[in-house]
PQR file with spaces between the fields and no chain letter, atoms N, CA, C, O and H, PARSE charges and radii, in Angstrom:
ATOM       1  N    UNK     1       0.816   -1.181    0.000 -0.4000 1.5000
ATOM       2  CA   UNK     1       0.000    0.000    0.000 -0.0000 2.0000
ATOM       3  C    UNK     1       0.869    1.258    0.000  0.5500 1.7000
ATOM       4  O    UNK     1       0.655    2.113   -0.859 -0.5500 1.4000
ATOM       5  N    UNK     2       1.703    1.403    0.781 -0.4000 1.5000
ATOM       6  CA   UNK     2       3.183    2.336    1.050 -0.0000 2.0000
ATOM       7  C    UNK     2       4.067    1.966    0.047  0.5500 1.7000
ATOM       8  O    UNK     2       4.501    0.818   -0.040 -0.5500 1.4000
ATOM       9  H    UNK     2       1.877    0.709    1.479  0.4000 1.0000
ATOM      10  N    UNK     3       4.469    3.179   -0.986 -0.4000 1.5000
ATOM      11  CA   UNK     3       5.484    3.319   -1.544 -0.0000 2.0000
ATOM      12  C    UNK     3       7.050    3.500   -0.497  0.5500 1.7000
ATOM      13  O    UNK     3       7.124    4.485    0.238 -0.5500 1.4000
ATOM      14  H    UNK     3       4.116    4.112   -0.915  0.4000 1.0000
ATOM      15  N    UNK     4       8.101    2.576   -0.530 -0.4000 1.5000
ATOM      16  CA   UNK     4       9.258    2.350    0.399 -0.0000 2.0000
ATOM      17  C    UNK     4       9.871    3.483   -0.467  0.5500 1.7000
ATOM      18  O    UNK     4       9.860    3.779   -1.662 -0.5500 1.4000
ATOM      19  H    UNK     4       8.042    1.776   -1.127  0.4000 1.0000
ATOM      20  N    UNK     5      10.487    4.056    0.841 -0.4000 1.5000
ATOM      21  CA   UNK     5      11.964    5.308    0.338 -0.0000 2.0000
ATOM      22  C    UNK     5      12.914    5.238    1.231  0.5500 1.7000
ATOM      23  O    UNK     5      12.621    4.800    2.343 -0.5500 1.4000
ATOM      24  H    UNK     5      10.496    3.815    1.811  0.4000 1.0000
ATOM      25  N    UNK     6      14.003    5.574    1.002 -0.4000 1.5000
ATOM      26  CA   UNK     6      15.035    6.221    2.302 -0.0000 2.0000
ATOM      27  C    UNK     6      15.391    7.554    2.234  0.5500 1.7000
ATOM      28  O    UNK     6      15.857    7.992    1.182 -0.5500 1.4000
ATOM      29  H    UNK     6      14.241    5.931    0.098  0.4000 1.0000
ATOM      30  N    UNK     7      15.250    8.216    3.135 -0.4000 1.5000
ATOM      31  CA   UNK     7      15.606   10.091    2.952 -0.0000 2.0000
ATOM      32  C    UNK     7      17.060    9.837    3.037  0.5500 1.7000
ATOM      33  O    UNK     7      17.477   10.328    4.086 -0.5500 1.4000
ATOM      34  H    UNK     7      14.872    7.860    3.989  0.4000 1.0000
ATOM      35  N    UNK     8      17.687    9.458    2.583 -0.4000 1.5000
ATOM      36  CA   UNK     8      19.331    9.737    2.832 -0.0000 2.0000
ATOM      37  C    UNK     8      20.407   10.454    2.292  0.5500 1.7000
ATOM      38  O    UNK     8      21.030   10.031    1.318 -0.5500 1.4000
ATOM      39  H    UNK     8      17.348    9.059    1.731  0.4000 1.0000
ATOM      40  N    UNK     9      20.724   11.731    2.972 -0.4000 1.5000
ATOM      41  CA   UNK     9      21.163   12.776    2.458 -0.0000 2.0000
ATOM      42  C    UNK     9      22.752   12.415    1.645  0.5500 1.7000
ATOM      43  O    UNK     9      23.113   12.926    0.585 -0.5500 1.4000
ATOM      44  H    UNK     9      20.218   12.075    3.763  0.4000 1.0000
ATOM      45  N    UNK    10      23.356   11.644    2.272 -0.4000 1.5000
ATOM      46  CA   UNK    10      24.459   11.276    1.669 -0.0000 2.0000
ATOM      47  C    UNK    10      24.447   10.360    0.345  0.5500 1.7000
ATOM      48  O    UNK    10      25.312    9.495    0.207 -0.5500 1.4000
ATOM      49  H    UNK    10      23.063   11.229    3.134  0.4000 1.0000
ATOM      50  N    UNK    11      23.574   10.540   -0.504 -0.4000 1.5000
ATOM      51  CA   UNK    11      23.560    9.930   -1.788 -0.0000 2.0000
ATOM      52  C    UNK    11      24.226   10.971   -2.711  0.5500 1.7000
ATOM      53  O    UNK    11      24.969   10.832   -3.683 -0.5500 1.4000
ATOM      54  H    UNK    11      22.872   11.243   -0.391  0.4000 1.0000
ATOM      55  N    UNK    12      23.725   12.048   -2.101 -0.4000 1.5000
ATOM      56  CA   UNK    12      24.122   13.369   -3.245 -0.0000 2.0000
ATOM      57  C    UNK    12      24.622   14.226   -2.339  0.5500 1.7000
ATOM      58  O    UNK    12      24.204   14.208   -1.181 -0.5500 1.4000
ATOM      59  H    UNK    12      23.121   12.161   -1.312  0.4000 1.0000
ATOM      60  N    UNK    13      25.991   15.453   -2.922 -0.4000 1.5000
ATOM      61  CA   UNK    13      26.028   16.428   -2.234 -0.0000 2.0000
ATOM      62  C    UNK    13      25.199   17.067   -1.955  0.5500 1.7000
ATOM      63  O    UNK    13      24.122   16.954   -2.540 -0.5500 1.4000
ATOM      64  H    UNK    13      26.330   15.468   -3.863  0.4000 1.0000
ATOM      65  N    UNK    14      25.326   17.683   -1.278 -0.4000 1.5000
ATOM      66  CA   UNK    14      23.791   18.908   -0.733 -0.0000 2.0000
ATOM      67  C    UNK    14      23.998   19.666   -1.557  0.5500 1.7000
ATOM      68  O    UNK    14      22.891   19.825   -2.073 -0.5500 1.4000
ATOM      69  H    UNK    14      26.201   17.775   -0.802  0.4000 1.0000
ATOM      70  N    UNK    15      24.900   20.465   -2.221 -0.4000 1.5000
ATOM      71  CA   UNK    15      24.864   20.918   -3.122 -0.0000 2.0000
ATOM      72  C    UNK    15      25.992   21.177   -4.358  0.5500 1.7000
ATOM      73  O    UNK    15      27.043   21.814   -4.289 -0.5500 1.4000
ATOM      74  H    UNK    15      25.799   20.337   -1.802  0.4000 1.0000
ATOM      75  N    UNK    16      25.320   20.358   -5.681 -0.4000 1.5000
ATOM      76  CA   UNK    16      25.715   19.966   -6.898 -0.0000 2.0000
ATOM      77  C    UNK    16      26.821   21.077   -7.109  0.5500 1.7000
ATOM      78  O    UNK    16      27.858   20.603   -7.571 -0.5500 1.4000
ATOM      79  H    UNK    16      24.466   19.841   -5.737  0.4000 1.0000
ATOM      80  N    UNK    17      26.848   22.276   -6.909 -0.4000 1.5000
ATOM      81  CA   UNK    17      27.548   23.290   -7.564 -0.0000 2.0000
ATOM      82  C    UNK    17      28.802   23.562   -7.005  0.5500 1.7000
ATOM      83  O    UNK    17      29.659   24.328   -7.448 -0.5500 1.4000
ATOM      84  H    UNK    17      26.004   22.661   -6.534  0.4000 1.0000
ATOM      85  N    UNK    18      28.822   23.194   -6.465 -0.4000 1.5000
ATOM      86  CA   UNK    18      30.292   22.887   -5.583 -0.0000 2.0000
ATOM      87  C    UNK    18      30.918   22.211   -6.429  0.5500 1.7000
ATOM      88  O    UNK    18      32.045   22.627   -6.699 -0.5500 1.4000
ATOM      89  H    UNK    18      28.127   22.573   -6.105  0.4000 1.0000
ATOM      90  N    UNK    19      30.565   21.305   -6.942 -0.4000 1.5000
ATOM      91  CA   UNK    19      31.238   20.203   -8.090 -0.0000 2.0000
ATOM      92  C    UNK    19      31.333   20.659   -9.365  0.5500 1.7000
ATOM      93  O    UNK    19      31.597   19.840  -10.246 -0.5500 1.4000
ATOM      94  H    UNK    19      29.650   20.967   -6.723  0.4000 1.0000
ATOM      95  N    UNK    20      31.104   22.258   -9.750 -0.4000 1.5000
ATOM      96  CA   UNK    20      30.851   22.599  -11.114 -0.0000 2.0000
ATOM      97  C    UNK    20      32.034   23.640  -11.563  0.5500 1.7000
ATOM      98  O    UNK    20      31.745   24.818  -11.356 -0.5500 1.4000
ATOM      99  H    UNK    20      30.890   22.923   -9.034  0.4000 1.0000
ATOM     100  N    UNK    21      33.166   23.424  -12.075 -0.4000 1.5000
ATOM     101  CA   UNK    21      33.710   25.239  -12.021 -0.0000 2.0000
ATOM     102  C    UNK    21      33.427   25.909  -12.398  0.5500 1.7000
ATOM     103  O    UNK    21      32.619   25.778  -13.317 -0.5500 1.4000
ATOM     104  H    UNK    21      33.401   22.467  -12.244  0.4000 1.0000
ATOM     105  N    UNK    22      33.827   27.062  -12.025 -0.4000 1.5000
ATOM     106  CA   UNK    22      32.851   28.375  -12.255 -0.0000 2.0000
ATOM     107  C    UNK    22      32.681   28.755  -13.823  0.5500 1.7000
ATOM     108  O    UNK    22      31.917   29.660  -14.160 -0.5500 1.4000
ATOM     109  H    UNK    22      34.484   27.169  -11.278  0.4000 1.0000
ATOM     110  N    UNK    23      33.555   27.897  -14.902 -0.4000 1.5000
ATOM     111  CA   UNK    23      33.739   29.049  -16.464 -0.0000 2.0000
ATOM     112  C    UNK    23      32.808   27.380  -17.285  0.5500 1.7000
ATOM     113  O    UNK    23      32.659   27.120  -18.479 -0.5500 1.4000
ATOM     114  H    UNK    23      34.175   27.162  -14.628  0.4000 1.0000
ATOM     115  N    UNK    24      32.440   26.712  -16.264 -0.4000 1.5000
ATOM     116  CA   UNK    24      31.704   25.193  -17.533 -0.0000 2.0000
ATOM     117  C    UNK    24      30.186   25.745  -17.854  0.5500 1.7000
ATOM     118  O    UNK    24      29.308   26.243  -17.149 -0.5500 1.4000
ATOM     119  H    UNK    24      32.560   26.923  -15.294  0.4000 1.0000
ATOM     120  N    UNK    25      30.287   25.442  -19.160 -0.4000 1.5000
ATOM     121  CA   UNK    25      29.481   25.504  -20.150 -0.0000 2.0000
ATOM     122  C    UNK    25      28.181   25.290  -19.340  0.5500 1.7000
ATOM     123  O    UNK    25      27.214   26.020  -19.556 -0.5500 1.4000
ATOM     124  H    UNK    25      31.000   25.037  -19.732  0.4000 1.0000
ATOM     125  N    UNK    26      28.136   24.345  -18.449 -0.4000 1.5000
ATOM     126  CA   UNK    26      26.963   24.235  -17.854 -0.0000 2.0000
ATOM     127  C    UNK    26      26.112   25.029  -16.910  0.5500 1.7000
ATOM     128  O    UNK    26      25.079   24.723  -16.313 -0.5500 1.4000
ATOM     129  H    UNK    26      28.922   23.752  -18.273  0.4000 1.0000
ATOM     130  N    UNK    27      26.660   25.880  -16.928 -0.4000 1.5000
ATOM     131  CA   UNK    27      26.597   27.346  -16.249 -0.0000 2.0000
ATOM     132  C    UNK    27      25.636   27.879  -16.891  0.5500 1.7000
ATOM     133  O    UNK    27      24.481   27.824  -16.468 -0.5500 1.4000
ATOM     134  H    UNK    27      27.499   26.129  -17.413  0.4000 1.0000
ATOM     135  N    UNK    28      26.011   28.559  -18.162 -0.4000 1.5000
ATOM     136  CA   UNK    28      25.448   29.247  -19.155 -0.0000 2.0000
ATOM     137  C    UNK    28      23.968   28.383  -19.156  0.5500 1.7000
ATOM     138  O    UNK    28      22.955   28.922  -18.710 -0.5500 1.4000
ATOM     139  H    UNK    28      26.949   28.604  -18.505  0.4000 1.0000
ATOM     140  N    UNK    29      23.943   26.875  -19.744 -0.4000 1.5000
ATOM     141  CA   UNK    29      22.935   26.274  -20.318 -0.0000 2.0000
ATOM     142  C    UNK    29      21.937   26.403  -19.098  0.5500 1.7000
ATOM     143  O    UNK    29      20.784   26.698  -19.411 -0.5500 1.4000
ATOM     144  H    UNK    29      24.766   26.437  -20.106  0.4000 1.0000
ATOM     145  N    UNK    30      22.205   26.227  -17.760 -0.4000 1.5000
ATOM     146  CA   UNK    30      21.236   26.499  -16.790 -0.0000 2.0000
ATOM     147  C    UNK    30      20.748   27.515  -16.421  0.5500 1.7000
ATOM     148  O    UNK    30      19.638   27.623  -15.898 -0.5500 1.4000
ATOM     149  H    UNK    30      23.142   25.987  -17.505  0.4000 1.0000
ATOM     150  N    UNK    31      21.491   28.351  -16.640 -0.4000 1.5000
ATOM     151  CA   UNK    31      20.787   29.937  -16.271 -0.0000 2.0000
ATOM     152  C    UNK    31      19.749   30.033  -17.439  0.5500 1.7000
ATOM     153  O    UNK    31      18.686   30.561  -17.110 -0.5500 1.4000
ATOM     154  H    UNK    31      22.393   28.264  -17.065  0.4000 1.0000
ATOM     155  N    UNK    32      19.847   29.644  -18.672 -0.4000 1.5000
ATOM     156  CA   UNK    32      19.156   29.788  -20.250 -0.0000 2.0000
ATOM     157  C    UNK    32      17.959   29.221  -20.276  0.5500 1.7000
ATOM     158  O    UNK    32      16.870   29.573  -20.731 -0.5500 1.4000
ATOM     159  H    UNK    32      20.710   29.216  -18.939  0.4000 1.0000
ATOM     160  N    UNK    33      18.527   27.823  -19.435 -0.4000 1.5000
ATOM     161  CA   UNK    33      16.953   27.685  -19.026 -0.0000 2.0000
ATOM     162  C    UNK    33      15.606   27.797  -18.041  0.5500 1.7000
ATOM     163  O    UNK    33      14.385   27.743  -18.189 -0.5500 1.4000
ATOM     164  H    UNK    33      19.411   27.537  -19.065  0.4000 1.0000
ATOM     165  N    UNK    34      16.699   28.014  -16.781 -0.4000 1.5000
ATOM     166  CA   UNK    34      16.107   28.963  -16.144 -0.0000 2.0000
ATOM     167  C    UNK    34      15.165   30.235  -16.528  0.5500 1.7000
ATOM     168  O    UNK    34      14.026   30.401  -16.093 -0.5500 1.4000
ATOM     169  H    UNK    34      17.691   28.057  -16.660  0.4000 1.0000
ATOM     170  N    UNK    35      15.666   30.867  -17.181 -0.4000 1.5000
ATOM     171  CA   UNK    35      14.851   31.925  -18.081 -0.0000 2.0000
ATOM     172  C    UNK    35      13.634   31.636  -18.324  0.5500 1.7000
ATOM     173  O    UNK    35      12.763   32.389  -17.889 -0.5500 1.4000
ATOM     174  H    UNK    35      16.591   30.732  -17.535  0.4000 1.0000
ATOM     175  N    UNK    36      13.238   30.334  -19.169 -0.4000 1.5000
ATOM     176  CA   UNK    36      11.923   29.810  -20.175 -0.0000 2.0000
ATOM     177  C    UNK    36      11.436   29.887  -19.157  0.5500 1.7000
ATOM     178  O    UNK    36      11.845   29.698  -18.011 -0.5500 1.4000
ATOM     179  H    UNK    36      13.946   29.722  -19.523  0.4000 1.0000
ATOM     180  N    UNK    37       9.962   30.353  -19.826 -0.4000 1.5000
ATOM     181  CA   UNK    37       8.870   30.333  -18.858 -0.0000 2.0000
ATOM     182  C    UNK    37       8.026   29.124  -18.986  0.5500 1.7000
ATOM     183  O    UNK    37       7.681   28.647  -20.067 -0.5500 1.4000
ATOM     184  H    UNK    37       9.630   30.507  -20.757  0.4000 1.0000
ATOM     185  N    UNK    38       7.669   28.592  -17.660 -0.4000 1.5000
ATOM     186  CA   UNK    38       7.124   27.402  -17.521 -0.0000 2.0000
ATOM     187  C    UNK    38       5.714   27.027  -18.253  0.5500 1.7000
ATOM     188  O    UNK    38       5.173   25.925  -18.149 -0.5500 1.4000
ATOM     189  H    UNK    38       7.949   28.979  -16.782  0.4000 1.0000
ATOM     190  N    UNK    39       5.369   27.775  -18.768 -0.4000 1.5000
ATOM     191  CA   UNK    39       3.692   27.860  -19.835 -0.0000 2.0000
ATOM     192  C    UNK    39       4.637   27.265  -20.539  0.5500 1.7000
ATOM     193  O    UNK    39       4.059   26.194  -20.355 -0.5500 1.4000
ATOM     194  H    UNK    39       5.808   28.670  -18.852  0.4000 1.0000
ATOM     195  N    UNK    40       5.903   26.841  -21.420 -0.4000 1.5000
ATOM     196  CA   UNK    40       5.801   26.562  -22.815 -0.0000 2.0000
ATOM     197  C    UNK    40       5.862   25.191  -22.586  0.5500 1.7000
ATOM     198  O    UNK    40       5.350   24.422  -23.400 -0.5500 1.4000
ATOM     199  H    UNK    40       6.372   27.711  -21.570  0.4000 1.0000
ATOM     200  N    UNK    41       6.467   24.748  -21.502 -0.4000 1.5000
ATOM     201  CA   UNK    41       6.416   22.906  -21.057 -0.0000 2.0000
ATOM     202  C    UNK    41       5.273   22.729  -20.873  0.5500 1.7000
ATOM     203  O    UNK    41       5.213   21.530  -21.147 -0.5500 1.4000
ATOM     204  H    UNK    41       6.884   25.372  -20.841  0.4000 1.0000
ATOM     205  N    UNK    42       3.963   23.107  -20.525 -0.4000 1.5000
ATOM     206  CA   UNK    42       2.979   22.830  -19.813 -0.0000 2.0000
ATOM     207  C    UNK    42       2.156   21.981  -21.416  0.5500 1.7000
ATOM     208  O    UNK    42       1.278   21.128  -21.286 -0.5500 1.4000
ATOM     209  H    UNK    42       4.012   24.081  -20.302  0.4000 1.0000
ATOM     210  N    UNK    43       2.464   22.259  -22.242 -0.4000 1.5000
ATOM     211  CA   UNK    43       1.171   21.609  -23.796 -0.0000 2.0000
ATOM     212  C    UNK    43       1.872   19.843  -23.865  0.5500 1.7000
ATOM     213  O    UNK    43       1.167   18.878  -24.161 -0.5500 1.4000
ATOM     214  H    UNK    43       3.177   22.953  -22.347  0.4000 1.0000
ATOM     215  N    UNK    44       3.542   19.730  -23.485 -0.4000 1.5000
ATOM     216  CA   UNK    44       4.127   18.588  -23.716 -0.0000 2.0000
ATOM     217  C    UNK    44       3.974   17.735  -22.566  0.5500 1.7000
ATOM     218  O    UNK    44       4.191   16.530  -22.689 -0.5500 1.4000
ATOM     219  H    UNK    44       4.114   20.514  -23.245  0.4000 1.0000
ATOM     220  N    UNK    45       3.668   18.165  -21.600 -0.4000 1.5000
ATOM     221  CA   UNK    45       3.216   17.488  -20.087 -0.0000 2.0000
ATOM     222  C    UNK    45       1.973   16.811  -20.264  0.5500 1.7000
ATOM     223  O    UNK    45       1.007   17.398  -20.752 -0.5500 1.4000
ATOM     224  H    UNK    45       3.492   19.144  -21.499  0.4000 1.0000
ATOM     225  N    UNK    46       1.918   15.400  -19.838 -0.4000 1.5000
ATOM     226  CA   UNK    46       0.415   14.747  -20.432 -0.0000 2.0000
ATOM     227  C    UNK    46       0.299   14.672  -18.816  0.5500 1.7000
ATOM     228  O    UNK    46      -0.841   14.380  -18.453 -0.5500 1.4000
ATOM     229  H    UNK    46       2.702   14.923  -19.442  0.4000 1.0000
ATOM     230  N    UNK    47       0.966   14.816  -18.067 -0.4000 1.5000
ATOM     231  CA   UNK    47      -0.130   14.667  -16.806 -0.0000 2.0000
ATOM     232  C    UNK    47       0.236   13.041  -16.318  0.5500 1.7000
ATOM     233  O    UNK    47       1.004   12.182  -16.753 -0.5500 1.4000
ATOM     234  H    UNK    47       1.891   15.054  -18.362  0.4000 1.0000
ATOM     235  N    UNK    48      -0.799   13.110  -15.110 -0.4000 1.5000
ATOM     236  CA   UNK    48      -0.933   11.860  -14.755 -0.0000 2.0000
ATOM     237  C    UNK    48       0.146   11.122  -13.795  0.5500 1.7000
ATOM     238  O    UNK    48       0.926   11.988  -13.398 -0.5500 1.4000
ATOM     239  H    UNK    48      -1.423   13.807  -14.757  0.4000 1.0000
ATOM     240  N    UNK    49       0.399   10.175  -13.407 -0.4000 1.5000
ATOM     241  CA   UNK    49       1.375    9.789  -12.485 -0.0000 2.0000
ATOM     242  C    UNK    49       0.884   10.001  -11.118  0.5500 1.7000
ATOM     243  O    UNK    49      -0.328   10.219  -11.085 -0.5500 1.4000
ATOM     244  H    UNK    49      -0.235    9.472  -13.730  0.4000 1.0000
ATOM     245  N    UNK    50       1.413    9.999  -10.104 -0.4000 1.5000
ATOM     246  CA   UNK    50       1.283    9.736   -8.739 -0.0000 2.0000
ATOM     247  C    UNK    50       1.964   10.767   -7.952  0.5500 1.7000
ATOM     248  O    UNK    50       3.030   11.377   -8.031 -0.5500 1.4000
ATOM     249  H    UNK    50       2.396    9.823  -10.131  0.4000 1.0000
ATOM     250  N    UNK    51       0.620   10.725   -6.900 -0.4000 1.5000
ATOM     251  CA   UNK    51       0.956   11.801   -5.396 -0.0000 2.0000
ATOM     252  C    UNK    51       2.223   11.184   -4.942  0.5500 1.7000
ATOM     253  O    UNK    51       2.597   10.012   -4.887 -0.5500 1.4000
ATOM     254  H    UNK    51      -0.246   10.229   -6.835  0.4000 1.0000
ATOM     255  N    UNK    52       2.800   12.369   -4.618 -0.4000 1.5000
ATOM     256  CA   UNK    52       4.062   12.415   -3.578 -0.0000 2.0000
ATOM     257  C    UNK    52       3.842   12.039   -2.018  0.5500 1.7000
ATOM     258  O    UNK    52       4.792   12.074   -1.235 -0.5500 1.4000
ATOM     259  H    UNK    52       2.496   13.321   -4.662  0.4000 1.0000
């Protein structure tokens, strides 16, 4: 009936960006998409799936 999880923080750093240097490309591409506004994902989203 219960979906099983473990909260366990040590799977991932707490935070990713620590691991990123400051001049990688991946910088740029996240801020870029950051930008888009969330209406244009919303027509390709079919929905559906399960409560958290």
């Amino acid at each position: 009936m219960y979906i099983e999880y473990t909260m366990d923080p040590l799977t991932l750093p707490m935070d990713l960006q620590e691991d990123i240097p400051e001049n990688h490309l991946v910088r740029v591409v996240n801020d870029a998409v950051n930008r888009l506004p969330m209406k244009i994902f919303t027509p390709a989203y079919p929905g559906g799936g399960q409560d958290s």
